[in-house]
RODO-2510 file (C-alpha; in nm, 4 decimals, decimal comma):
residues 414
     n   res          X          Y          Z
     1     x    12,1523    11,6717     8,1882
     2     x    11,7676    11,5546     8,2243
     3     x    11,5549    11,7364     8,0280
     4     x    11,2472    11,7987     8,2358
     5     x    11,1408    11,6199     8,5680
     6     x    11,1978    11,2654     8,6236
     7     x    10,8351    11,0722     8,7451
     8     x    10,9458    10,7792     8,9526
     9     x    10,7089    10,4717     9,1312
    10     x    10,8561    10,2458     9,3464
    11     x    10,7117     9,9384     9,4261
    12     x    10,7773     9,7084     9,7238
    13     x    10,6484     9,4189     9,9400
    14     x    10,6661     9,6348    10,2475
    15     x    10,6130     9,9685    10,3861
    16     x    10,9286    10,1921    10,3441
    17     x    10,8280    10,4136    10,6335
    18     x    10,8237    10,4606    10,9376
    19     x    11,1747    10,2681    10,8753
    20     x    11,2411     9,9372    11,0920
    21     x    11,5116     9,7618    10,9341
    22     x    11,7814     9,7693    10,6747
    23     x    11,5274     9,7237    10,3637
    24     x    11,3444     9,9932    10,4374
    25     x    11,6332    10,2080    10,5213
    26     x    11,7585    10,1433    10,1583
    27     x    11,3922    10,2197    10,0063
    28     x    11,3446    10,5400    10,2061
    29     x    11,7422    10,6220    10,1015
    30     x    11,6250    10,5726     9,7023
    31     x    11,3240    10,7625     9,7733
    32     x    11,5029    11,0530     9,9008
    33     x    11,7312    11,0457     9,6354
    34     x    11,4590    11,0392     9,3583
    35     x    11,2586    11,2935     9,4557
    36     x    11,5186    11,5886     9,3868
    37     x    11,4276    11,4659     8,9785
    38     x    11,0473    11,5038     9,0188
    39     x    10,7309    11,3422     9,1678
    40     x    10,7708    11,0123     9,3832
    41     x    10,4919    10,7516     9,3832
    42     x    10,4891    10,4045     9,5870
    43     x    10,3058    10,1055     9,5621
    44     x    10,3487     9,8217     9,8204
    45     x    10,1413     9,4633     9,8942
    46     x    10,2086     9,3930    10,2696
    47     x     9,9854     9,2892    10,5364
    48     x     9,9510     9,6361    10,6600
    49     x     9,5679     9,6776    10,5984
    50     x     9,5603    10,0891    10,5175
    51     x     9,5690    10,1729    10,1716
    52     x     9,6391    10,5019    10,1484
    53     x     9,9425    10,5371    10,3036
    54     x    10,1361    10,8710    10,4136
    55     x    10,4867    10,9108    10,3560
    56     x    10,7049    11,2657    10,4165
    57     x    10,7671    11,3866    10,0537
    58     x    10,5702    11,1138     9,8255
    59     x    10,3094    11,2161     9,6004
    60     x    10,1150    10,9124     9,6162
    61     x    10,1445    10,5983     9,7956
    62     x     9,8995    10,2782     9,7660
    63     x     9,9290    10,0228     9,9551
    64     x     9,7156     9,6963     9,9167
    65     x     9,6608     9,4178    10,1488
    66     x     9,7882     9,0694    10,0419
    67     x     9,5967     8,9001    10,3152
    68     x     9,2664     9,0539    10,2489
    69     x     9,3093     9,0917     9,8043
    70     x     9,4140     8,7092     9,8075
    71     x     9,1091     8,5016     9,6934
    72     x     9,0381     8,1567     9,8533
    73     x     9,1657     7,9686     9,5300
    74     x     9,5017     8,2044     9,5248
    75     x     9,5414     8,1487     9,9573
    76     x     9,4882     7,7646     9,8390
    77     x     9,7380     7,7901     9,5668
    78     x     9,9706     7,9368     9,7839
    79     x     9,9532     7,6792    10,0137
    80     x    10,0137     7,4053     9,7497
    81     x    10,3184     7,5730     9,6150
    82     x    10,4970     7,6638     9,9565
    83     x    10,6657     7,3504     9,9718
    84     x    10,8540     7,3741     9,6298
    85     x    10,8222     7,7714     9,6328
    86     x    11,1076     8,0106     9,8566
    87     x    10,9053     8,2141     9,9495
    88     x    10,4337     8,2462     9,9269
    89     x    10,3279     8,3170     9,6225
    90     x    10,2801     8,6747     9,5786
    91     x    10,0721     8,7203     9,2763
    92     x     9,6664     8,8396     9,3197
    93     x     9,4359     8,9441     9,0171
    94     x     9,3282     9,2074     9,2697
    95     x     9,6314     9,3820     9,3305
    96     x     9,7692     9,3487     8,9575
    97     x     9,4405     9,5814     8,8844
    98     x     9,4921     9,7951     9,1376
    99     x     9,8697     9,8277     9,0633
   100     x     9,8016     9,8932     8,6876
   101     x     9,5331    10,1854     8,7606
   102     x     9,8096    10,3296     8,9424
   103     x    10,0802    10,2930     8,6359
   104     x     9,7820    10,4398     8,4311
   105     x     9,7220    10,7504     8,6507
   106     x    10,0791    10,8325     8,7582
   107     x    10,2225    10,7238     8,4125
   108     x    10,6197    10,7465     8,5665
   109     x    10,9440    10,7100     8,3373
   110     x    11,0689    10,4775     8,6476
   111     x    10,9778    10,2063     8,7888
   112     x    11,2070    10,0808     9,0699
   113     x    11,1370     9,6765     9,1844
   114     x    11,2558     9,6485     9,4844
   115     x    11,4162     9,2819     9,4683
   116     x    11,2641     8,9379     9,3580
   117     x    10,9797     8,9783     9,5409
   118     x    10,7802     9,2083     9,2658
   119     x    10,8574     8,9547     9,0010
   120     x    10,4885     8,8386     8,9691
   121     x    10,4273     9,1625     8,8601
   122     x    10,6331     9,2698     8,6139
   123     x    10,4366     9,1804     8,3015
   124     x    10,2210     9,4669     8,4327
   125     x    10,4484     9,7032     8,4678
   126     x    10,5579     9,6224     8,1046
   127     x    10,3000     9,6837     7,9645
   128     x    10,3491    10,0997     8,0560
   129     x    10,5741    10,3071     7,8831
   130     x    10,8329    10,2968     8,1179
   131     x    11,2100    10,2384     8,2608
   132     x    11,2219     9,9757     8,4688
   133     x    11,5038     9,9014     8,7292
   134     x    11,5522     9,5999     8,9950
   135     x    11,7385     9,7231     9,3084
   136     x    11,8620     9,4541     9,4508
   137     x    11,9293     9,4065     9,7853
   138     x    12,0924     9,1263     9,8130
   139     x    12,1845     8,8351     9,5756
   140     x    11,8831     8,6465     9,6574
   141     x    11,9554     8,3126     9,5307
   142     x    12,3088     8,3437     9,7071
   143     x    12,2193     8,4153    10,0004
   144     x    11,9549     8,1396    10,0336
   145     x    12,2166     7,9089     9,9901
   146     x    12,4502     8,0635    10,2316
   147     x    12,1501     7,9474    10,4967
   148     x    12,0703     7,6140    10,4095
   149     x    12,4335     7,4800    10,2776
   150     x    12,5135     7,3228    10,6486
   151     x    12,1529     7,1548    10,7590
   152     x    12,2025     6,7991    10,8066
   153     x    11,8484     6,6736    10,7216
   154     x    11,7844     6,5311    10,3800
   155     x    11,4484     6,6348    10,3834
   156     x    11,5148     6,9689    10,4135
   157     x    11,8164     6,9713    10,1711
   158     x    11,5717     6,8779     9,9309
   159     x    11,2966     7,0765     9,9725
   160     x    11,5582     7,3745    10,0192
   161     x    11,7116     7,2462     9,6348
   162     x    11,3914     7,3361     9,4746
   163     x    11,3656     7,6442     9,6731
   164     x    11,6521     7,7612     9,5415
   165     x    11,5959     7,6172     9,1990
   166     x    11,3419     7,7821     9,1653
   167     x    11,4596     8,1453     9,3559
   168     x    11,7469     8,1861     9,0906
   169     x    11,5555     8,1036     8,7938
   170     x    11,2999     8,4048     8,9207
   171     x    11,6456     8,6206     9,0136
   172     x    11,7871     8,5319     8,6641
   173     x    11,4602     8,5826     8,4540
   174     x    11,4184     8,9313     8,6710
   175     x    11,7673     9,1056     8,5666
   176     x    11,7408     8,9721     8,2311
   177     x    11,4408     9,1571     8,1433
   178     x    11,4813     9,5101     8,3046
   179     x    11,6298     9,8014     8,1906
   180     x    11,8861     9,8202     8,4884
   181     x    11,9569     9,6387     8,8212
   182     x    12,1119     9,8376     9,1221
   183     x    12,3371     9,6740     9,3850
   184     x    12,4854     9,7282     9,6708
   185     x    12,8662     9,6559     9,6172
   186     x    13,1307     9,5528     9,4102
   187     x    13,1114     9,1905     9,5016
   188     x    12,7385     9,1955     9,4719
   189     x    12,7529     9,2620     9,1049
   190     x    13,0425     9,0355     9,0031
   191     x    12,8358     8,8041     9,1433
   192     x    12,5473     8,8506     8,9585
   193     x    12,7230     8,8820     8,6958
   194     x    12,8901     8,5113     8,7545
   195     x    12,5425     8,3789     8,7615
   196     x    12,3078     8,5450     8,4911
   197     x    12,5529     8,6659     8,2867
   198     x    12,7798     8,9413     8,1811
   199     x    12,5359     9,1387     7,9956
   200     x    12,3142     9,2638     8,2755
   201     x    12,3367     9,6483     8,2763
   202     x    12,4273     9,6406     8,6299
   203     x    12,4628     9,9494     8,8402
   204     x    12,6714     9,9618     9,1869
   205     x    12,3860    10,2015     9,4283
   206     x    12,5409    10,1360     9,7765
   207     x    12,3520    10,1236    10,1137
   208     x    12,3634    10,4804    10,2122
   209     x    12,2655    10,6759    10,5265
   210     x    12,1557    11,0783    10,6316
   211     x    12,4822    11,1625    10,7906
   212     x    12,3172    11,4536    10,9410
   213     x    12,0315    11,1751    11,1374
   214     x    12,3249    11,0213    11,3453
   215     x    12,6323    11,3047    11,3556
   216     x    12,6801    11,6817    11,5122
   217     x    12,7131    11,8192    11,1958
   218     x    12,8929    12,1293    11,3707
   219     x    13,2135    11,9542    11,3886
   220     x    13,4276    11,7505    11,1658
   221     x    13,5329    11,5282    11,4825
   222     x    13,3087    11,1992    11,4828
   223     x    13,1441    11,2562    11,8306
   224     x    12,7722    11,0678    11,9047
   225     x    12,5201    11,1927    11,8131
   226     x    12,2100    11,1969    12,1437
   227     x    11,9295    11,2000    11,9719
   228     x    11,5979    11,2642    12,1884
   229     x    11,6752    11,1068    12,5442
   230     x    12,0868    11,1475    12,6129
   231     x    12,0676    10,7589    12,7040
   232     x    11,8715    10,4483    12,6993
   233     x    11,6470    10,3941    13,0021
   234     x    11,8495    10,1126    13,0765
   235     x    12,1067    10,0146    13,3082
   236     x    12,4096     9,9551    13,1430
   237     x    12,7711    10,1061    13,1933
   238     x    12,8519    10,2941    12,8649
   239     x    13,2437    10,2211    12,9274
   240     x    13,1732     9,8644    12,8589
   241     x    12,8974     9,7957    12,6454
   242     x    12,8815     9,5824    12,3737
   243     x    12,6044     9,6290    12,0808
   244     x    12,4030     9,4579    11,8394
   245     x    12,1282     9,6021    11,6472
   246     x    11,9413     9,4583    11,3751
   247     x    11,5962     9,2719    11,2960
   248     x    11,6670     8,9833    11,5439
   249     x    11,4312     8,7479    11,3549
   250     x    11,6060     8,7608    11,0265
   251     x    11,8510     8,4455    10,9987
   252     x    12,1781     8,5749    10,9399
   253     x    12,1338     8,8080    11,2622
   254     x    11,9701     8,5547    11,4999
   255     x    12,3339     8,3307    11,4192
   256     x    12,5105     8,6233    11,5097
   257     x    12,3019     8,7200    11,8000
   258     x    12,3059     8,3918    11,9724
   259     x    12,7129     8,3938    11,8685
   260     x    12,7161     8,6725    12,1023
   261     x    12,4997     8,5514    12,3941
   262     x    12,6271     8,2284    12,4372
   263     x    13,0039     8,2750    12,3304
   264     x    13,1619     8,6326    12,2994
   265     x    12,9538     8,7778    12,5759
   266     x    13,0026     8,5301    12,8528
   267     x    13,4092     8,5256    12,8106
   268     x    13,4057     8,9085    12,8061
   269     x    13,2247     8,8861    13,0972
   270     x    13,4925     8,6839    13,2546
   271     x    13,7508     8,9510    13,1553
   272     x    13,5651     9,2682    13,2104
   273     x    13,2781     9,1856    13,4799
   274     x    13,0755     9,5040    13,4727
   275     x    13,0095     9,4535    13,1037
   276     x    12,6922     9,4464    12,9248
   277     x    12,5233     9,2909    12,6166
   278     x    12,2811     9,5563    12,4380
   279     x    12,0314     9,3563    12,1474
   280     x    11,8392     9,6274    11,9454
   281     x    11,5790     9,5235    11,6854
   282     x    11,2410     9,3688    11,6415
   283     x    11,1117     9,0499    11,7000
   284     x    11,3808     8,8885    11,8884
   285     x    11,3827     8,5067    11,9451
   286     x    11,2007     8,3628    12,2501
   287     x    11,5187     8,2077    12,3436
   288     x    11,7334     8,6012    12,3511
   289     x    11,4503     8,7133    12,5751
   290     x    11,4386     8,3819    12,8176
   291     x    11,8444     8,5010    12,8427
   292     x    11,8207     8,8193    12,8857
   293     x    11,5905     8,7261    13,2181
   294     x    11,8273     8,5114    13,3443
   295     x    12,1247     8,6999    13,3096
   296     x    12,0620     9,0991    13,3949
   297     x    12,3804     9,1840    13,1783
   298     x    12,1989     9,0890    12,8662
   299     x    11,9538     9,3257    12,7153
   300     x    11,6999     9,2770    12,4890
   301     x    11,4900     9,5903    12,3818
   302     x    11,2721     9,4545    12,0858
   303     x    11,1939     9,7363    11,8416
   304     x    11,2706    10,0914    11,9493
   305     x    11,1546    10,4554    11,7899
   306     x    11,5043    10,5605    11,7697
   307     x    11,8583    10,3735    11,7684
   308     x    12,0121    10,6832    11,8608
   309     x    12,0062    10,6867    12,2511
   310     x    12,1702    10,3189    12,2318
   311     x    12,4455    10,4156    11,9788
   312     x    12,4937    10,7079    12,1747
   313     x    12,5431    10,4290    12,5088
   314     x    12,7375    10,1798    12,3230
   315     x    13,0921    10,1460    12,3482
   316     x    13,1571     9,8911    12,0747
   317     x    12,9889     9,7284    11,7870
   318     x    13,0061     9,3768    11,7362
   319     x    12,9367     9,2177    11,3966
   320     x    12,9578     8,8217    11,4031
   321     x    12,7750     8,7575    11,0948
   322     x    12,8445     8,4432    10,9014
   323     x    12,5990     8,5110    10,6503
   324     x    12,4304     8,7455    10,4502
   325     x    12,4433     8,9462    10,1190
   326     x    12,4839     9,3319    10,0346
   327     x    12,5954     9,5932    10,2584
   328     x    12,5260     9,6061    10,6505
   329     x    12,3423     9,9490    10,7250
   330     x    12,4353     9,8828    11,1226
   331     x    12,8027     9,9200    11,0209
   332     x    12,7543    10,2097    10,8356
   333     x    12,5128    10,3672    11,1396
   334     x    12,7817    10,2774    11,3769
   335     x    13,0505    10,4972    11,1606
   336     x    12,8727    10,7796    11,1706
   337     x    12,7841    10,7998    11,5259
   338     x    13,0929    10,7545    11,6016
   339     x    13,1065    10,3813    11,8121
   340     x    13,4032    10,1763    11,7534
   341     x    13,3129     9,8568    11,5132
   342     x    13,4597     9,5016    11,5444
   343     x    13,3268     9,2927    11,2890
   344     x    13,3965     8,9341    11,0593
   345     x    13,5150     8,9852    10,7277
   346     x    13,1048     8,8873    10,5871
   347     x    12,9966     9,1539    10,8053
   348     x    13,2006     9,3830    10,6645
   349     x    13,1690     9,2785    10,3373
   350     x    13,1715     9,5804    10,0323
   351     x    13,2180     9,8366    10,2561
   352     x    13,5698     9,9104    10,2369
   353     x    13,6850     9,9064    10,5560
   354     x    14,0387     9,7978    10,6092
   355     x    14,1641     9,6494    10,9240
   356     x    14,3041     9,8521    11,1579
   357     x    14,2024    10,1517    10,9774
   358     x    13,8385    10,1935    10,9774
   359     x    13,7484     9,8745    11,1945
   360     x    13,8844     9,4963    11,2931
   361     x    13,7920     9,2266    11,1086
   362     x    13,8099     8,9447    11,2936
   363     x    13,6712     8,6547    11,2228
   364     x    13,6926     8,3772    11,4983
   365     x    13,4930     8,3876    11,7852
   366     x    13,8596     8,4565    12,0409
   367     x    14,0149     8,6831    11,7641
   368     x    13,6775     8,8958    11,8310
   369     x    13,7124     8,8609    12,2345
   370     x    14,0990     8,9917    12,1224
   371     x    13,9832     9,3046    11,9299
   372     x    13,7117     9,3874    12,1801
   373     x    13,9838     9,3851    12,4450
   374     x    14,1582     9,5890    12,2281
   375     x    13,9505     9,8345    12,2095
   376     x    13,8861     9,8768    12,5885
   377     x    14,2471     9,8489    12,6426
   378     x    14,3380    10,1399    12,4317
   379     x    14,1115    10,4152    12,3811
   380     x    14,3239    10,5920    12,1537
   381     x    14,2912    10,2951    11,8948
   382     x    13,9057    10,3219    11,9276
   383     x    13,9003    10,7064    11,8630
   384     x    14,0939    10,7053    11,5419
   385     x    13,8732    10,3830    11,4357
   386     x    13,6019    10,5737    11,4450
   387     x    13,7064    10,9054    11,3033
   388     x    13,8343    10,7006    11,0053
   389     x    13,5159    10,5152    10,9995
   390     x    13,3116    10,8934    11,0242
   391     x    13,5564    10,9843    10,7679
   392     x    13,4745    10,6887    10,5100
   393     x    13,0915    10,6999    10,5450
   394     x    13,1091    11,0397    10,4625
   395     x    13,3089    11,0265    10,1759
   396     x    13,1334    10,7191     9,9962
   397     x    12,7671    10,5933    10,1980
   398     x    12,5987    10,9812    10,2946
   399     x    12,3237    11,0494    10,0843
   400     x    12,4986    11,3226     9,8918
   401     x    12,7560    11,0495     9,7990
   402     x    12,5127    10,7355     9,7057
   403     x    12,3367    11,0481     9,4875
   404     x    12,5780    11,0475     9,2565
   405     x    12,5521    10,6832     9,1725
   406     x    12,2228    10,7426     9,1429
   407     x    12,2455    11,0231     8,9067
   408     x    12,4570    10,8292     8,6808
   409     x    12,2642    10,5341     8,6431
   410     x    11,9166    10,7492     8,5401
   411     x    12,1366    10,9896     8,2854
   412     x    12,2435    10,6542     8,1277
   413     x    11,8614    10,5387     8,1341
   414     x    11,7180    10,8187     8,0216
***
């Protein structure tokens, strides 16, 4: 048992709250989590330009402004090392200060990093008297190769080889030097593990989700869950819908998103003519929204207050991803509200979900057309999907159950 409360800061590039996508559904998971041990601090550098941020249940949270703490020779410097660098420079004198006032007046056992990203900061947090554990999202360094393996331009190869050069000497450096790093899934750490070694203390901390947000919690029977409005203001016919949700912008979902416009959608539409294509998430492509004006059965909402209403619509889930690293928090929303999920086998990746079971996993573009048809076809098959599916996140991805992880990786810490 802990002896005492447990002070915990969390730093991050971006805002945990209000959530918008599956990063910030992880960090608002891990700060639920921690705050049943004791006070819960943040500190985050995004572009959001408030500093003193509110967030339900967090002591403190400080947030500083990389755009306006960036100095003209660091912006400059940035700029110089883009080309060799995955990602802009993060680092700022300013925001090291203001990060180690806040280590100095919160003084927490735990520090949680959330991935690469607060790497240019860790000699601060060093220099504290504190735990300090990299939660992992992804595999970083994998999953930048996963994008750039098939480009054809030798320009870009190379520029993407240092990129990654230099991503998985930062990943490897990171998980070397921390107390503890926290993934999302089995394969996630024998992967790390493959690539920086087998002594990381690595920790398996899946992608979790508040059963109670998406599910009638009155009943053991997976029904949807209508959350504020009963239904989109949209027309579409909730018999035959298919859905996608996701940040649209992020790689790995715009492949999967366009999979779906121009293939799976247009030869379901040939079988099943009243059906309809639902896109959730922010910042969708010009070129989803130029379809979804030509073709009325396409839908593109852009970011929405609550996924609810369109789980609540959908009929089916539809997963085409071909890339991507940890644990898909869409899946795991779709189990508990109860919609049907056809999915490849990287979508579905580390949740498992056997075939036939909990989901199909299909993985060609007509095996997906099959199991959609499937589905329509036999409604009995989709209801006992998705009571197995309720049944699974429930069992291993609520809250209650990623707690547990949690609790045994900070008794081991601490």
């Amino acid at each position: 048992m802990l002896k005492g409360p447990v002070r915990s800061l969390m730093i991050t590039k971006q805002l945990p709250y209000p959530i918008f996508a599956g990063v910030s559904l992880r960090d608002w998971q891990n700060l639920n989590i921690l705050m049943k041990y004791g006070p819960v601090a943040g500190f985050s550098f995004s572009n959001v330009n408030s500093e003193e941020i509110s967030i339900p249940g967090v002591s403190l949270w400080k947030n500083c402004s990389l755009d306006q703490s960036l100095s003209a020779w660091e912006k400059q410097k940035q700029g110089w090392l883009w080309p060799l660098s995955p990602r802009p420079a993060t680092y700022c004198d300013q925001i090291a200060q203001e990060l180690d006032r806040v280590l100095r007046e919160f003084k927490p056992d735990l520090v949680i990093c959330e991935m690469v990203f607060v790497y240019p900061y860790l000699k601060v947090v060093q220099k504290h008297n504190c735990r300090i554990i990299l939660d992992q999202h992804n595999i970083e360094a994998d999953l930048f190769k996963q994008r750039y393996k098939s480009t054809n331009s030798f320009k870009t190869k190379l520029q993407a080889s240092f990129q990654h050069f230099t991503l998985e000497s930062i990943e490897k450096s990171f998980t070397q030097k921390v107390d503890q790093v926290w993934v999302c899934s089995e394969e996630d750490k024998n992967l790390l593990k493959q690539l920086y070694g087998k002594d990381i203390n690595t920790y398996i901390v899946p992608n979790g989700i508040n059963i109670d947000f998406y599910h009638n919690i009155s009943s053991d029977i997976a029904t949807p869950v209508e959350g504020g409005d009963s239904s989109p203001k949209i027309p579409i016919n909730p018999e035959r819908t298919i859905f996608f949700l996701g940040m649209l912008s992020y790689i790995p979902n715009k492949i999967a998103a366009q999979l779906l416009i121009e293939q799976i959608y247009p030869k379901l539409r040939q079988i099943y003519p009243d059906c309809t294509l639902l896109l959730v998430g922010r910042n969708p492509t010009p070129s989803m929204v130029e379809s979804a004006k030509k073709d009325p059965g396409i839908i593109v909402t852009g970011g929405v207050p609550d996924i609810r209403p369109y789980l609540a619509s959908a009929s089916i889930m539809v997963v085409p991803l071909l890339q991507g690293g940890g644990t898909r928090f869409k899946i795991l929303e779709a189990f508990a509200a109860g919609c049907p999920v056809v999915s490849t086998t990287k979508g579905a990746e580390g949740l498992n979900g056997n075939d036939g079971e909990h989901l199909l996993i299909r993985d060609s573009v007509e095996e997906i057309i099959q199991g959609v048809c499937q589905i329509w076809s036999e409604p009995s098959l989709g209801k006992k999907l998705a009571q197995n599916a309720y049944d699974l996140v429930k069992t291993n991805f609520s809250w209650e159950a990623v707690g547990q992880k949690v609790d045994k990786a900070i008794q081991d810490l601490l």
